[in-house]
C-alpha positions as CSV (number, residue, x, y, z in Angstrom):
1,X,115.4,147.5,113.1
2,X,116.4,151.1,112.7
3,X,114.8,154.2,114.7
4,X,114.5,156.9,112.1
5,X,115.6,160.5,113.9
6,X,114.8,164.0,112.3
7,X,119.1,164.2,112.2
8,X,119.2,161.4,110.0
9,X,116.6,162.9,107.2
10,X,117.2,164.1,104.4
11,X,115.3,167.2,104.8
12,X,118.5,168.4,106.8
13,X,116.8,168.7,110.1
14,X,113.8,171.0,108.8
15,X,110.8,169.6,109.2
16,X,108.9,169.0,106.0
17,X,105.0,167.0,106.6
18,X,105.3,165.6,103.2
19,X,108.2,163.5,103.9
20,X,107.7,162.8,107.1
21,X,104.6,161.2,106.2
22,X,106.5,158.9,103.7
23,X,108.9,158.1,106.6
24,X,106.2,157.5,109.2
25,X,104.7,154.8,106.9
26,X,107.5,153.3,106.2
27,X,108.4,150.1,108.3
28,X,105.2,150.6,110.7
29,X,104.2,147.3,109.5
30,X,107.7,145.8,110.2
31,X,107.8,147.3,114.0
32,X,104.0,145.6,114.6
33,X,105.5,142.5,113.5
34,X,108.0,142.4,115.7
35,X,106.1,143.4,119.0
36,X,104.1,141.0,118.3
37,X,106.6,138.2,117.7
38,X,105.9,137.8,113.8
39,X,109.5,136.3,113.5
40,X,108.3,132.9,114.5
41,X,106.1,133.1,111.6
42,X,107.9,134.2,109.0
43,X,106.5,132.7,105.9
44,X,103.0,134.2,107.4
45,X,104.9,137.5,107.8
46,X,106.6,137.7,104.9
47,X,103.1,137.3,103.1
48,X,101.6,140.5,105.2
49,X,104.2,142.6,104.8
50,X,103.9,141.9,100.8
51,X,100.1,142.7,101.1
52,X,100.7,145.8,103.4
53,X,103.7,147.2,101.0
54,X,101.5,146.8,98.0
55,X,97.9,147.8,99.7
56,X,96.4,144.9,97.7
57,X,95.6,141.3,98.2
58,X,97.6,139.0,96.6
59,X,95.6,135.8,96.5
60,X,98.8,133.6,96.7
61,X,99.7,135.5,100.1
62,X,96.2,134.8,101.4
63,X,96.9,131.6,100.2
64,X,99.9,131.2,102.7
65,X,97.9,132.7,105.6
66,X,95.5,130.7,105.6
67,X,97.4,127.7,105.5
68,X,99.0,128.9,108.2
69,X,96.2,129.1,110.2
70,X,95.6,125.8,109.2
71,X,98.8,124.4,109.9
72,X,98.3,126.0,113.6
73,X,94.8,124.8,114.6
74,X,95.7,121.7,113.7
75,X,98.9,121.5,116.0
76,X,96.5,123.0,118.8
77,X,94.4,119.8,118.0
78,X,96.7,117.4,117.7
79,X,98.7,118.4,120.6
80,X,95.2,118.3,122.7
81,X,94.5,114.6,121.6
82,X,98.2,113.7,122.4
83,X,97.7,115.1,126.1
84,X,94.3,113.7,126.0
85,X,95.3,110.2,125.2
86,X,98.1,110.2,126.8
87,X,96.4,110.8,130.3
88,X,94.0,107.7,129.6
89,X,97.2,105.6,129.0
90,X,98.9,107.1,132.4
91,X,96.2,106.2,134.3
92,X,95.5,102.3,132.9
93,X,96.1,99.4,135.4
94,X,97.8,96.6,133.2
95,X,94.6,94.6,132.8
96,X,93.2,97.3,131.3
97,X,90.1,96.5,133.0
98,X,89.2,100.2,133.0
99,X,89.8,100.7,129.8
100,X,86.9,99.8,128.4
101,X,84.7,103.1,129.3
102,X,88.0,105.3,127.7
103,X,87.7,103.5,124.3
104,X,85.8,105.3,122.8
105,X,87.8,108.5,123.9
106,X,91.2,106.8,122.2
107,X,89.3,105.6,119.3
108,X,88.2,109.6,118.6
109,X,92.1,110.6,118.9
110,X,93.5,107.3,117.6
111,X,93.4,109.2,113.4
112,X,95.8,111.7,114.6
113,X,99.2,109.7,113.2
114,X,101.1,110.9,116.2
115,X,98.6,109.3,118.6
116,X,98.3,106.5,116.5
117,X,101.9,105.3,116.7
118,X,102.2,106.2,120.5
119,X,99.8,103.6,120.9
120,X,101.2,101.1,119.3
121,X,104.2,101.5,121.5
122,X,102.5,101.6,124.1
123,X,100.4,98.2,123.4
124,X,103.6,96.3,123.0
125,X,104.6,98.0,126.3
126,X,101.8,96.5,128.3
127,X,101.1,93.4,126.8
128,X,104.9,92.5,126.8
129,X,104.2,92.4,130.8
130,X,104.5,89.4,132.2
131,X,101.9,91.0,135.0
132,X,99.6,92.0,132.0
133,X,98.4,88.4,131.7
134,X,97.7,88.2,135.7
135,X,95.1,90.8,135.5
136,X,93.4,89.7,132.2
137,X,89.9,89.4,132.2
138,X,88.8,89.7,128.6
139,X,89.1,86.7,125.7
140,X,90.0,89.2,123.5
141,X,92.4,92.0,125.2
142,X,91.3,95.5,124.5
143,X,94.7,96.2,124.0
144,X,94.8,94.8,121.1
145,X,91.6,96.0,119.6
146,X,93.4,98.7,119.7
147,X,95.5,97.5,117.2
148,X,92.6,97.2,114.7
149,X,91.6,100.5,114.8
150,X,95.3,101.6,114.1
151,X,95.1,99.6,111.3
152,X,91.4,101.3,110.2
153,X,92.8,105.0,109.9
154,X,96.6,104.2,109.2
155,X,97.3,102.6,106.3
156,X,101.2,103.8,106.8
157,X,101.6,102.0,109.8
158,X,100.1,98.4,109.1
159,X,104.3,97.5,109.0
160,X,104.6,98.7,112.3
161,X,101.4,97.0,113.6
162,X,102.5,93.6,112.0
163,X,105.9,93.6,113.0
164,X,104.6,93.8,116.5
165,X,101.9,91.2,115.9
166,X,104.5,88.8,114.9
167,X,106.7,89.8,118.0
168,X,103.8,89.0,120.2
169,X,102.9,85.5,118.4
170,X,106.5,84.6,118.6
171,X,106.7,85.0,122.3
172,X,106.6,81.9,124.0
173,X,104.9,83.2,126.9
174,X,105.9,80.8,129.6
175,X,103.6,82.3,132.5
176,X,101.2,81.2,130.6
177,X,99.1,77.5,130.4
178,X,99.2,75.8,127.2
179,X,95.4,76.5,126.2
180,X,95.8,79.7,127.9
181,X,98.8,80.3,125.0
182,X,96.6,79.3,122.3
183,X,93.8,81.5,122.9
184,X,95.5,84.5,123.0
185,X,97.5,83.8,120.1
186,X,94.2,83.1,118.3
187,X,93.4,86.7,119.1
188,X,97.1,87.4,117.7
189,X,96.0,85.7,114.8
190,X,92.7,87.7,114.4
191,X,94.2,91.1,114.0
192,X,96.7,89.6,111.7
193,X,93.5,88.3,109.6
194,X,91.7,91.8,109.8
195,X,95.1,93.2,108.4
196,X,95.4,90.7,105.9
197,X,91.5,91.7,105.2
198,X,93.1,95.9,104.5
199,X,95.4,94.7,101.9
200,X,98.6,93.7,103.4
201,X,98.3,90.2,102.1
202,X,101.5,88.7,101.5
203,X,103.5,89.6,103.5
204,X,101.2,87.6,106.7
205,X,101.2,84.9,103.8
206,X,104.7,84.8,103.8
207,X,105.0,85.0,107.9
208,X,102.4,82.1,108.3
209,X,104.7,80.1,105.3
210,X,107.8,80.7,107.2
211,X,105.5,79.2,110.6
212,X,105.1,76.1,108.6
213,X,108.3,75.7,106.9
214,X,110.3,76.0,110.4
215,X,107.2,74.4,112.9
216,X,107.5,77.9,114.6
217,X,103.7,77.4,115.2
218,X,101.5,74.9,116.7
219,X,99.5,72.9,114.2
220,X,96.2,73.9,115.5
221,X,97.3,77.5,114.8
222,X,98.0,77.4,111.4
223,X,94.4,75.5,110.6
224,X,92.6,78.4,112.9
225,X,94.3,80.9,110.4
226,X,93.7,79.1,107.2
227,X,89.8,78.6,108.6
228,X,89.3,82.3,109.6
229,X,91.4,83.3,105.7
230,X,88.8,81.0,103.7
231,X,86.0,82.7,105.5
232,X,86.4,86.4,104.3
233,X,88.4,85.9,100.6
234,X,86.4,85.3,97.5
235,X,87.9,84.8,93.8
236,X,89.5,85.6,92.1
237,X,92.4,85.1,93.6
238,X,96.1,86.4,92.6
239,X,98.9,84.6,91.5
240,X,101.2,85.4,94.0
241,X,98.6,84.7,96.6
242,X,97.7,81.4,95.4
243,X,100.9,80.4,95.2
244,X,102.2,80.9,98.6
245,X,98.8,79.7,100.6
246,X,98.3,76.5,98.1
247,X,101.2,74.6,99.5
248,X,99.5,75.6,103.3
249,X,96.2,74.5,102.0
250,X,97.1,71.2,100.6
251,X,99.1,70.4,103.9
252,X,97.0,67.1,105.2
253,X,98.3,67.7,108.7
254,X,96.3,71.5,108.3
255,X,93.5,71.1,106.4
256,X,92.6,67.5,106.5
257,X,90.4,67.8,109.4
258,X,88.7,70.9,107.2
259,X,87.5,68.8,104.6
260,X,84.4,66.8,103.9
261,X,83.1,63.8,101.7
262,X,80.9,66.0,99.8
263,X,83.5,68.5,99.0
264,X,81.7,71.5,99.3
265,X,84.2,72.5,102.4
266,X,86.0,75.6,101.7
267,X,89.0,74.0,101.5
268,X,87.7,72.1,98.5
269,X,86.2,74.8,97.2
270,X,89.5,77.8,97.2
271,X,91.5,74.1,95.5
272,X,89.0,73.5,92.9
273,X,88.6,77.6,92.4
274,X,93.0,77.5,91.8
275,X,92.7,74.3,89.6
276,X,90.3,75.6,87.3
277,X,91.4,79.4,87.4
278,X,95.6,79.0,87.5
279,X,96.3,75.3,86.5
280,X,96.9,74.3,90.0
C-alpha cells in the first residue's frame, strides 16, 4: 500500500484543498482494512470495499457479508462442540460407566458432522479394547448407542457406521464367554436393524446373506435378526429386498423354530405376503 506525499501530487507541491480532499478519500477504506487484518477475509473485503467505493449497498455484497458472518459463527460453534466433546471423551474410563450422565451433552454436539465422525472413531477405539469388556456393566453398551444417534442426524455416514458394525460382529472376541459373545453381538445386531430401519437396506441384507452363505455367523444370530427384521417391516415389500431375504427366510435351520401350526407367524405371513405379491 502506497503513502501518498504532497511531492508526489500533481498539484506540483502547492497545496490545493480540493484535491487533497479527493486524495485523502482515496484508499482510507483500503488502510482500515488492513489494520484491521481484512486480508484474511477477502471475499468479505472485497464486498466492503465495493460498497464503500460506490457509497451504495449492493444487495449481492450484503449478501456475501452476511454469509460470512454465517460461515464464522458457525466455525465458533462447531469448534466449541468439538472441544466440548472432545473433553467428555478424554475423560471416559473404558467402561464408560460415567458416561451415562455426559450423554446427553454428546447427543446435543453429536449433529455437528465433525463431531459426529470423531465419535465414531472413537467408539471403535474403545470398544476394540480387549479391557473394554472387563469394565462392562451395561447389556447394551452406551457406546454403541452412540452409534444410533450417529445414524439419526447423519445420513452421510450410515457407510461408515456399518462398516464398523460389521468390523465389530466379525470379531471373534476370545476374552469373551460364549453367551457373553452372543449378547453383545445381538446388540451389534440391533444397531444394524435400526440402520436397516433409516434406509440402508440392502446392503445389511446383503452382509447377513454373505453370514449365511459362508456360516460366518452363529445360527441363533441370524434367526435374532430375521425376528427383530419381521417385527418393524410392513408390505409392500421390494423386489430386490425380497429377493435377497426370501432364501434367509425359507432356511428351515433359521426360521423353522419361528413358525407355527396356525400360520399366522410372521414368518408365514412376509412368505404368503411374497407369494401372492411377487410370485414367490
Amino acid at each position: 500500500m502506497e503513502v501518498l506525499s504532497l511531492r508526489r501530487c500533481p498539484c506540483n507541491g502547492r497545496f490545493n484543498p480540493a484535491h487533497f480532499n479527493a486524495l485523502r478519500g482515496e484508499g482510507v477504506t483500503q488502510i482500515t482494512l488492513v489494520l484491521s487484518a481484512a486480508a484474511l477475509y477477502p471475499r468479505a473485503c472485497q464486498a466492503l470495499v465495493s460498497m464503500v467505493g460506490r457509497q451504495a449497498l449492493n444487495p449481492a455484497d450484503v449478501t456475501v457479508g452476511k454469509r460470512i458472518s454465517m460461515i464464522k459463527d458457525e466455525m465458533k460453534t462447531t469448534t466449541q462442540a468439538i472441544e466440548k466433546v472432545h473433553s467428555i471423551c478424554q475423560k471416559q474410563d473404558k467402561g464408560g460407566t460415567e458416561l451415562l450422565a455426559e450423554l446427553d451433552v454428546i447427543f446435543k454436539h453429536i449433529r455437528y458432522p465433525v463431531v459426529a465422525m470423531g465419535v465414531i472413531c472413537w467408539v471403535e477405539e474403545v470398544v476394540s479394547d480387549p479391557v473394554y469388556f472387563q469394565r462392562m456393566t451395561d447389556t447394551t453398551p452406551l457406546h454403541l448407542i452412540l452409534l444410533d444417534e450417529v445414524i439419526n442426524c447423519h445420513q452421510l455416514m450410515h457407510k461408515e457406521v456399518l462398516d464398523l458394525l460389521i468390523r465389530l460382529f466379525q470379531d471373534p472376541y476370545p476374552q469373551l464367554d460364549v453367551l457373553l459373545q452372543m449378547e453383545f453381538k445381538k446388540t451389534i445386531l440391533d444397531r444394524m436393524v435400526h440402520l436397516l430401519s433409516k434406509g440402508d437396506v440392502i446392503p445389511i441384507i446383503e452382509f447377513m446373506v454373505n453370514c449365511v452363505n459362508t456360516q460366518a455367523a452363529d445360527i441363533s444370530l441370524i434367526r435374532y435378526f430375521v425376528m427383530e427384521v419381521l417385527d418393524i417391516i410392513t408390505p409392500p415389500y421390494s423386489s430386490d429386498f425380497v429377493q435377497l431375504f426370501l432364501p434367509i427366510i425359507t432356511n428351515e435351520d433359521i426360521t423353522g423354530s419361528l413358525r407355527n401350526e396356525e400360520g399366522n407367524d410372521s414368518v408365514s405371513l412376509f412368505l404368503a405376503h411374497c407369494q401372492s405379491e411377487h410370485g414367490r
